[in-house]
KENUDO-418873 format. One line per field, with one value per atom (N, C-alpha, C): residue number from 1; residue in three letters; atom name; x, y, z. Coordinates in steps of 0.1 Angstrom, whole numbers, plus 5000, padded with zeros to 4 digits. Last residue first. Example, Ala and Ser with C-alpha at 12.3 -4.5 7.8 and 13.67 -1.06 7.14 Angstrom:
BEGIN
nr = 2;2;2;1;1;1
rest = Ser;Ser;Ser;Ala;Ala;Ala
atom = N;CA;C;N;CA;C
xx = 5128;5137;5129;5132;5123;5132
yy = 4978;4989;5000;4943;4955;4967
zz = 5071;5071;5079;5078;5078;5078
END
This chain:
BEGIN
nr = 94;94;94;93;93;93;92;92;92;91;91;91;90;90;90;89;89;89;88;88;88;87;87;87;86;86;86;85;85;85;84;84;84;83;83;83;82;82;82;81;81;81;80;80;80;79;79;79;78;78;78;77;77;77;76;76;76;75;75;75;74;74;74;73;73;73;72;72;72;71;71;71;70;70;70;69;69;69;68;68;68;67;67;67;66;66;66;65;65;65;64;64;64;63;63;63;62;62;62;61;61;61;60;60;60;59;59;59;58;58;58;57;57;57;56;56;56;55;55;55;54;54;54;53;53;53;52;52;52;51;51;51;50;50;50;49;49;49;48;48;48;47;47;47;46;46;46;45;45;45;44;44;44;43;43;43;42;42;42;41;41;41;40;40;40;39;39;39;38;38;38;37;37;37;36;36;36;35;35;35;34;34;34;33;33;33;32;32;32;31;31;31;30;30;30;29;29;29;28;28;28;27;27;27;26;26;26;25;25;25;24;24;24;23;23;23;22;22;22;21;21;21;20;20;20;19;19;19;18;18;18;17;17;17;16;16;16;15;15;15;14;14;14;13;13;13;12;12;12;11;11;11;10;10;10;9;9;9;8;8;8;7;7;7;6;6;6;5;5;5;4;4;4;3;3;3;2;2;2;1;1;1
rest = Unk;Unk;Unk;Unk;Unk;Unk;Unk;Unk;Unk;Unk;Unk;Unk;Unk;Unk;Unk;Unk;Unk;Unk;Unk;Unk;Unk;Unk;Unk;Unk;Unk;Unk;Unk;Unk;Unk;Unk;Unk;Unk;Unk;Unk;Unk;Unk;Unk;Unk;Unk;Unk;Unk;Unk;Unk;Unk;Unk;Unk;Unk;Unk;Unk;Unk;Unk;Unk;Unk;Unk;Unk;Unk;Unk;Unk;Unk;Unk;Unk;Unk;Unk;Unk;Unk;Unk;Unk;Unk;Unk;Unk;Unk;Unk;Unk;Unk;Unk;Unk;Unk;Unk;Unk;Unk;Unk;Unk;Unk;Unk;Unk;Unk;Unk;Unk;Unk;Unk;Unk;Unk;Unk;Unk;Unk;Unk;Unk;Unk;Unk;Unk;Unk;Unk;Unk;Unk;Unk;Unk;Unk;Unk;Unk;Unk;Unk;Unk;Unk;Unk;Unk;Unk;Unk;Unk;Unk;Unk;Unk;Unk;Unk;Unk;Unk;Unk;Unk;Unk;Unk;Unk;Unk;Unk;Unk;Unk;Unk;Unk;Unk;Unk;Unk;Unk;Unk;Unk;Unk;Unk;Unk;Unk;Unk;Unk;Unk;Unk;Unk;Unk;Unk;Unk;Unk;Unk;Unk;Unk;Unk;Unk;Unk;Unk;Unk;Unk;Unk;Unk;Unk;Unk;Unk;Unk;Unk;Unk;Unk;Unk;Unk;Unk;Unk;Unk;Unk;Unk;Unk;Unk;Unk;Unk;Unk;Unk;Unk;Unk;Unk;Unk;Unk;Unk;Unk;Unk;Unk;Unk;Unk;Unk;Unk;Unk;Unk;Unk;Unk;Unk;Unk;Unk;Unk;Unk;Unk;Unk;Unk;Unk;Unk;Unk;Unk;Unk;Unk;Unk;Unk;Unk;Unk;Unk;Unk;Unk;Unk;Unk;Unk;Unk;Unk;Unk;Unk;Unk;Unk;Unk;Unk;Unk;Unk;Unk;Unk;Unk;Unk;Unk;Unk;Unk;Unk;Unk;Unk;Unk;Unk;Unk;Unk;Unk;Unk;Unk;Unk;Unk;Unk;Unk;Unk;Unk;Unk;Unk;Unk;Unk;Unk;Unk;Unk;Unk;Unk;Unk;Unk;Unk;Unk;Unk;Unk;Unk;Unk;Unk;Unk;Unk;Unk;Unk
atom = N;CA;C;N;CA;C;N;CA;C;N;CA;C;N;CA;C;N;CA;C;N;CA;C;N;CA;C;N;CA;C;N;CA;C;N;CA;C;N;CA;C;N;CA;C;N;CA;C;N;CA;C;N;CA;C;N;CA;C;N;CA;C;N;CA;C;N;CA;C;N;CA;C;N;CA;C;N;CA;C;N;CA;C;N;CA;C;N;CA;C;N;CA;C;N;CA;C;N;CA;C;N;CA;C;N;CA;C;N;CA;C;N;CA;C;N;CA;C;N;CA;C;N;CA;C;N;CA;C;N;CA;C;N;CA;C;N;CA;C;N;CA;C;N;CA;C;N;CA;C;N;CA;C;N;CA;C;N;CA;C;N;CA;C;N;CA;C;N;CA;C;N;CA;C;N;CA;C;N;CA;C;N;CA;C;N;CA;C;N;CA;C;N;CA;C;N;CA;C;N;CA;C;N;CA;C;N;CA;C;N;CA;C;N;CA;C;N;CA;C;N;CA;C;N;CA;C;N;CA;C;N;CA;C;N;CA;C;N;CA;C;N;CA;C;N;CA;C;N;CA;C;N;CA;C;N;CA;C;N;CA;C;N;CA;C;N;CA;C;N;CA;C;N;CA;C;N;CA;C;N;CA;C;N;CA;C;N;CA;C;N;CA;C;N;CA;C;N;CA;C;N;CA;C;N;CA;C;N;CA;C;N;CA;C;N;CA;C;N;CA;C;N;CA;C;N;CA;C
xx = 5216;5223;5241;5204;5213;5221;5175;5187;5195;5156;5160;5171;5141;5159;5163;5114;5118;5135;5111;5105;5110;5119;5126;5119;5100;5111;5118;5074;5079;5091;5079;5076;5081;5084;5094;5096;5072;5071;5080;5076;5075;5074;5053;5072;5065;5042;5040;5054;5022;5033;5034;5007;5004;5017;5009;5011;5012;4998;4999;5003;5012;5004;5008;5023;5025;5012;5029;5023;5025;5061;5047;5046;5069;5063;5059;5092;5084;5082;5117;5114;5100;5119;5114;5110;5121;5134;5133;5104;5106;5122;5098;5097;5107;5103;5111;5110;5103;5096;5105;5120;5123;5108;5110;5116;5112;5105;5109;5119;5080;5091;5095;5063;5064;5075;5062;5066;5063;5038;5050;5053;5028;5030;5038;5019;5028;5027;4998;4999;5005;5004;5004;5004;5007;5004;4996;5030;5020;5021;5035;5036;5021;5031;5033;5039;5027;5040;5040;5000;5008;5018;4993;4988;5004;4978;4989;4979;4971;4963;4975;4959;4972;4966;4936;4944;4951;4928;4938;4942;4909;4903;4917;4923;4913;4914;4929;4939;4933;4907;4910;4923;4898;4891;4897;4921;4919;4910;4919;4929;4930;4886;4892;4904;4897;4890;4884;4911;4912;4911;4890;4899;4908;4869;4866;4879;4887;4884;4876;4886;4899;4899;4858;4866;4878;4855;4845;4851;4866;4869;4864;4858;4871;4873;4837;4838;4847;4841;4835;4837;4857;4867;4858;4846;4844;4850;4868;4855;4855;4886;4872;4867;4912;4898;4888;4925;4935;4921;4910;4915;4922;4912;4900;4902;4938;4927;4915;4946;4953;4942;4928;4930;4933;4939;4923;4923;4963;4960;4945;4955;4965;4964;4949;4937;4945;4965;4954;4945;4998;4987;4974;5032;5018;5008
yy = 5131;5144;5144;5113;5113;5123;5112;5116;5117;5080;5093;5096;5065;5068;5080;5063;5049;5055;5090;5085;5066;5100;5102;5096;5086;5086;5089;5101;5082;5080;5125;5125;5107;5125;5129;5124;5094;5105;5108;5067;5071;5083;5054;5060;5068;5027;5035;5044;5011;5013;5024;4986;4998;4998;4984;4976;4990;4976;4983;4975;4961;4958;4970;4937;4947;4950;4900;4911;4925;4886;4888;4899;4854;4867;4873;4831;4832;4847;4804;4818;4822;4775;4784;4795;4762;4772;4776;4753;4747;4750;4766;4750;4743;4788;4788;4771;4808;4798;4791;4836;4822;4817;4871;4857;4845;4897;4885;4876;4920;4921;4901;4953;4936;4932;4978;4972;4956;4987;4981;4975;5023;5016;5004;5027;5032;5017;5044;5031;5032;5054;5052;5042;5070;5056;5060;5085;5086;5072;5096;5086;5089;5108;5096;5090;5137;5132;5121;5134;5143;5139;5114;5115;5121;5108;5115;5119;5090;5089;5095;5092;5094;5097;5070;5082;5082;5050;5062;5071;5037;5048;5056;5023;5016;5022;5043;5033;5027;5046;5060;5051;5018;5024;5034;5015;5010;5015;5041;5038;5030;5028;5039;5044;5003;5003;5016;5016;5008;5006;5028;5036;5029;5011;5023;5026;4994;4986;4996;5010;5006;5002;5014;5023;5023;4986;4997;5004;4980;4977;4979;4998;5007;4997;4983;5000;5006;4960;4959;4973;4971;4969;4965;5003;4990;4982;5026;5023;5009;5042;5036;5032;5048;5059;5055;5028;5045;5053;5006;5009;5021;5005;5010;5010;5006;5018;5020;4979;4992;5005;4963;4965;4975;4973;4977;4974;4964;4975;4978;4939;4939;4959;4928;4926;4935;4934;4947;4937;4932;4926;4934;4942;4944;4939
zz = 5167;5173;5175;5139;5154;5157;5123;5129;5139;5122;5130;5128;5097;5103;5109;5101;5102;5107;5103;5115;5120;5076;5090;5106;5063;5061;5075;5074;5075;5071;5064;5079;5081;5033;5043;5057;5022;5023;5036;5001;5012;5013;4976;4979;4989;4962;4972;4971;4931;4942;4955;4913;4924;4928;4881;4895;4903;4845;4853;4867;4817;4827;4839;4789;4800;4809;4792;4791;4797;4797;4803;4797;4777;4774;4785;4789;4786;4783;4780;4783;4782;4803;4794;4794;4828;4823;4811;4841;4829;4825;4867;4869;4855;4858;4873;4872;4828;4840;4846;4826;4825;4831;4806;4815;4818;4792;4793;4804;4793;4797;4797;4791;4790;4788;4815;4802;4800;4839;4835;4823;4850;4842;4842;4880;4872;4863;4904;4895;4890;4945;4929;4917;4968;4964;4949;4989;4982;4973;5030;5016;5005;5051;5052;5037;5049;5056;5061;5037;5037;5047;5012;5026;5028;4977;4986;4999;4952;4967;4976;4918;4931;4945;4897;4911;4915;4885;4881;4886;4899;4890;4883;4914;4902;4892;4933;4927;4911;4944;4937;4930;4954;4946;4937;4976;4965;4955;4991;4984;4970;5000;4994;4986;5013;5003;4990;5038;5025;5010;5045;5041;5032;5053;5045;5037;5067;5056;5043;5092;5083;5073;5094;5095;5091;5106;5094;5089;5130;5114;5099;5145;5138;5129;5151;5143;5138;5161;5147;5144;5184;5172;5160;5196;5193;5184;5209;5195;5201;5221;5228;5222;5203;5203;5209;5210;5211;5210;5204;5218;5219;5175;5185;5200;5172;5165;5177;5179;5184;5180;5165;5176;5183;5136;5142;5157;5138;5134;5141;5140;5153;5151;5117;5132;5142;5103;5097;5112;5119;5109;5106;5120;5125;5114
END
């Protein structure tokens, strides 16, 4: 699914207009990202939580040269799923 195909579906499940629900997706977005910026944990309750975690610096090759290189350390967003999306991607089977 693509973030047009998202707001599609959005605003045809609620009658909006799809400039409205692109308001509306790009809020919430852009919300995650912001509390992301800021050092926040962004927990949504039986979907997942989104997080910054640290990454060490760390060595490896350039791909064109095969020289090693340094990368800096440096922060990177991540996500871990939550119970409800967990079991919703691997239903139990009766």
């Amino acid at each position: 699914m693509t973030k047009s195909e998202l707001i599609a579906m959005y605003a045809n499940s609620r009658g909006r207009r799809k400039k409205d629900a692109e308001e509306d997706v790009n809020f919430i977005f852009n919300a995650i990202r912001d509390a992301l910026a800021n050092g926040d944990k962004v927990v949504l309750t039986g979907f997942g939580t989104f997080d910054v975690r640290d990454r060490s610096e760390k060595r490896c090759l350039n791909p064109r040269t095969g020289e090693p290189i340094q990368l800096p350390a440096g922060k990177a967003p991540a996500f871990k799923a939550g119970r409800g999306l967990k079991e919703a991607v691997n239903p139990k089977k009766n």
